[in-house]
C-alpha positions in Angstrom: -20.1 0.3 -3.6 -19.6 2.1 -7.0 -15.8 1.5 -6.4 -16.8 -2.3 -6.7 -14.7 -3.2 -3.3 -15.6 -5.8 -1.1 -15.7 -4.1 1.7 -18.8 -4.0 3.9 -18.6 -0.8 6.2 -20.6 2.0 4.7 -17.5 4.2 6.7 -14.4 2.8 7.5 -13.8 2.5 10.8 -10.0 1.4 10.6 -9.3 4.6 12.6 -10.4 2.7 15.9 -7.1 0.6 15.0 -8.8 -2.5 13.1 -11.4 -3.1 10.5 -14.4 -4.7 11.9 -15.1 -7.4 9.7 -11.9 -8.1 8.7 -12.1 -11.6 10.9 -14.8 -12.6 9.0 -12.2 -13.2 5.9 -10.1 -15.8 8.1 -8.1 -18.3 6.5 -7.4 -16.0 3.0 -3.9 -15.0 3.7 -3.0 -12.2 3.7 -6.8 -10.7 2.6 -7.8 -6.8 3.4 -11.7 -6.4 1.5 -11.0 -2.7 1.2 -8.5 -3.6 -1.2 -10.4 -6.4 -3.0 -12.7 -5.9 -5.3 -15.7 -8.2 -6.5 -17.5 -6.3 -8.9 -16.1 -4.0 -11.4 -16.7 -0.2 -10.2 -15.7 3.1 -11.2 -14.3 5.9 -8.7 -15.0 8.8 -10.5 -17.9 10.6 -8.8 -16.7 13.7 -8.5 -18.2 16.2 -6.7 -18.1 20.4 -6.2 -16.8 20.1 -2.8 -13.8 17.4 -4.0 -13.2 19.8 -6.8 -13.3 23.2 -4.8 -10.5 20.8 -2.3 -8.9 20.1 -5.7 -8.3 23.8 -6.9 -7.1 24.7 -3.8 -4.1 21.7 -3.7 -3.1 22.7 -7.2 -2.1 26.0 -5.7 0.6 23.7 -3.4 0.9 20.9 -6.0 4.7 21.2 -6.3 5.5 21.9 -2.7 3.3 18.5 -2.3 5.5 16.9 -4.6 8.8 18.0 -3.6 7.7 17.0 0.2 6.6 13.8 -1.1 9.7 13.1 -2.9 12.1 14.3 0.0 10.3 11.6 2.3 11.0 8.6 -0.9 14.4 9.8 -0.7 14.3 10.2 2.9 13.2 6.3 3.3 14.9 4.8 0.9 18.7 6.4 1.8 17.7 4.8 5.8 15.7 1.4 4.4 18.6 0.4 2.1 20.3 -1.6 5.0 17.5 -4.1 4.3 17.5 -4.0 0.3 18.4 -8.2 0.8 15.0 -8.5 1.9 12.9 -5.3 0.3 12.6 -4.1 -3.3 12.5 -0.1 -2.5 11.0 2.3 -4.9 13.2 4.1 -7.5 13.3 7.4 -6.7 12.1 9.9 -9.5 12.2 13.4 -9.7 9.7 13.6 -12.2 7.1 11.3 -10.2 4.5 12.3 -7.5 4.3 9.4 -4.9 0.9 8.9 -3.5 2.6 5.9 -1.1 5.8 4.4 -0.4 5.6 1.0 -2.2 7.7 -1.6 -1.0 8.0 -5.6 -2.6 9.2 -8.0 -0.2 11.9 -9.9 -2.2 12.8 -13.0 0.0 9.3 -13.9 1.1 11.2 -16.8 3.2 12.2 -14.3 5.2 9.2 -13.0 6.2 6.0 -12.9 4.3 4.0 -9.7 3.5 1.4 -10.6 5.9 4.1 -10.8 8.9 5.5 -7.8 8.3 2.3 -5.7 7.8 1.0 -6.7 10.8 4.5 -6.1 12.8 4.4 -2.3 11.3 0.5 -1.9 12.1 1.1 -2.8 15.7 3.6 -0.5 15.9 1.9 2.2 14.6 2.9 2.0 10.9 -0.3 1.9 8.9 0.5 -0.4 5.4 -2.4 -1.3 2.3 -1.5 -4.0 0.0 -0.9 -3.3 -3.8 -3.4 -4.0 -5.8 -3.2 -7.4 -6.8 -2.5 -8.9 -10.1 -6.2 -7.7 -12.0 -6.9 -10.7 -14.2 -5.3 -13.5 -11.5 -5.6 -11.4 -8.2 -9.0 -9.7 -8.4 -12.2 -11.0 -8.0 -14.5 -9.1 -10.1 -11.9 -10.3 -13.0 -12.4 -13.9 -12.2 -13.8 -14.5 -15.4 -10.2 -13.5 -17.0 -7.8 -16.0 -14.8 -7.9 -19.2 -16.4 -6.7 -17.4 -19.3 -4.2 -15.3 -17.7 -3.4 -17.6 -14.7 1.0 -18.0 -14.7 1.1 -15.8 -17.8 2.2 -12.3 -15.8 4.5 -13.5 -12.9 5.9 -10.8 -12.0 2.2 -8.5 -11.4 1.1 -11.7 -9.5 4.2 -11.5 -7.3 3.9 -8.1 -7.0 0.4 -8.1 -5.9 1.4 -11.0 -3.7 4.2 -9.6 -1.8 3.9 -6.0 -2.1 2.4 -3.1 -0.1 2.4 0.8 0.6 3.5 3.0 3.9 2.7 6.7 3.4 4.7 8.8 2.5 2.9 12.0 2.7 3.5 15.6 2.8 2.6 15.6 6.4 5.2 13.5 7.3 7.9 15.1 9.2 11.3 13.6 9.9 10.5 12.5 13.2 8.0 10.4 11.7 10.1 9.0 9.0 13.0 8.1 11.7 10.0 6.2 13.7 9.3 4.1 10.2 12.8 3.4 10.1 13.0 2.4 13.5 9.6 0.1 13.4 11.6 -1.7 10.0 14.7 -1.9 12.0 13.2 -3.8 14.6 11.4 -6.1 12.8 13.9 -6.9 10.1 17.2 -6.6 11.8 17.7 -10.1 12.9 16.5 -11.5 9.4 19.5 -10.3 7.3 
């Protein structure tokens, strides 16, 4: 737990299609532990194998990044039809996108929690941001009374806002199925 997450699984298991322990968090809205944190960590701890894995993508780096910002592009020119309900990412040539990060606008329309689970039933895996650090993370608890209301907008962001991938994997066929899941979801809610 160096990475000071919540999380109890020593591996993550998510790949069988849901976190084990995630239903013993019921009743917190909206609450993933692998994205909480209730101890400050570090996630630093490098290693010779990461680094030999790390030489070997800087040989690719800008292929990675030109992939990754084709698919940003990509989403938001087909996700736009729902811009109403979803803040879409400013595209930027000059930035690498580790995820696609979306803020849900009008969270009357649906809440974060609704449509993350609509998109992971369909296929669509999502991670929250990472909440508001003095209001919205434990292990800064000691920082909220002081902070609490003072930074609206990182609390509503942390609140309402999550990631899809956007990798260099992805190929268009994929992208067009993301589309698809969102259209089906959101396109009675306009």
């Amino acid at each position: 737990k160096a990475h000071g997450r919540m999380c109890e699984c020593s591996v993550c298991t998510r790949s069988s299609g849901k976190c084990p322990v995630l239903d013993n968090y019921k009743g917190k809205e909206d609450f993933d532990p692998r994205f909480s944190h209730n101890m400050i960590g570090f996630n630093f701890k490098i290693m010779e194998f990461q680094a030999a894995l790390g030489l070997t993508q800087l040989e690719k780096a800008d292929e990675i990044f030109q992939k990754r910002g084709f698919n940003v592009e990509y989403l938001n020119r087909h996700l736009n039809k729902f811009s109403s309900i979803l803040q879409l990412p400013k595209f930027s040539r000059g930035v690498s996108y580790l995820a696609y990060p979306i803020v849900i606008k009008d969270n009357k329309a649906i809440s974060r929690k609704k449509l993350r689970s609509e998109l992971e039933k369909a296929g669509v895996e999502t991670r929250p941001l990472f909440g508001c650090i003095p209001t919205q993370q434990e292990a800064y608890s000691y920082l909220k009374s002081e902070y609490e209301n003072k930074l609206p907008n990182a609390e509503y962001i942390g609140a309402n806002g999550f990631y899809i991938g956007c990798h260099q994997y992805l190929k268009t066929e994929g992208l067009d199925f993301i589309v698809e899941v969102f259209s089906k979801i959101l396109g009675n809610i306009r």
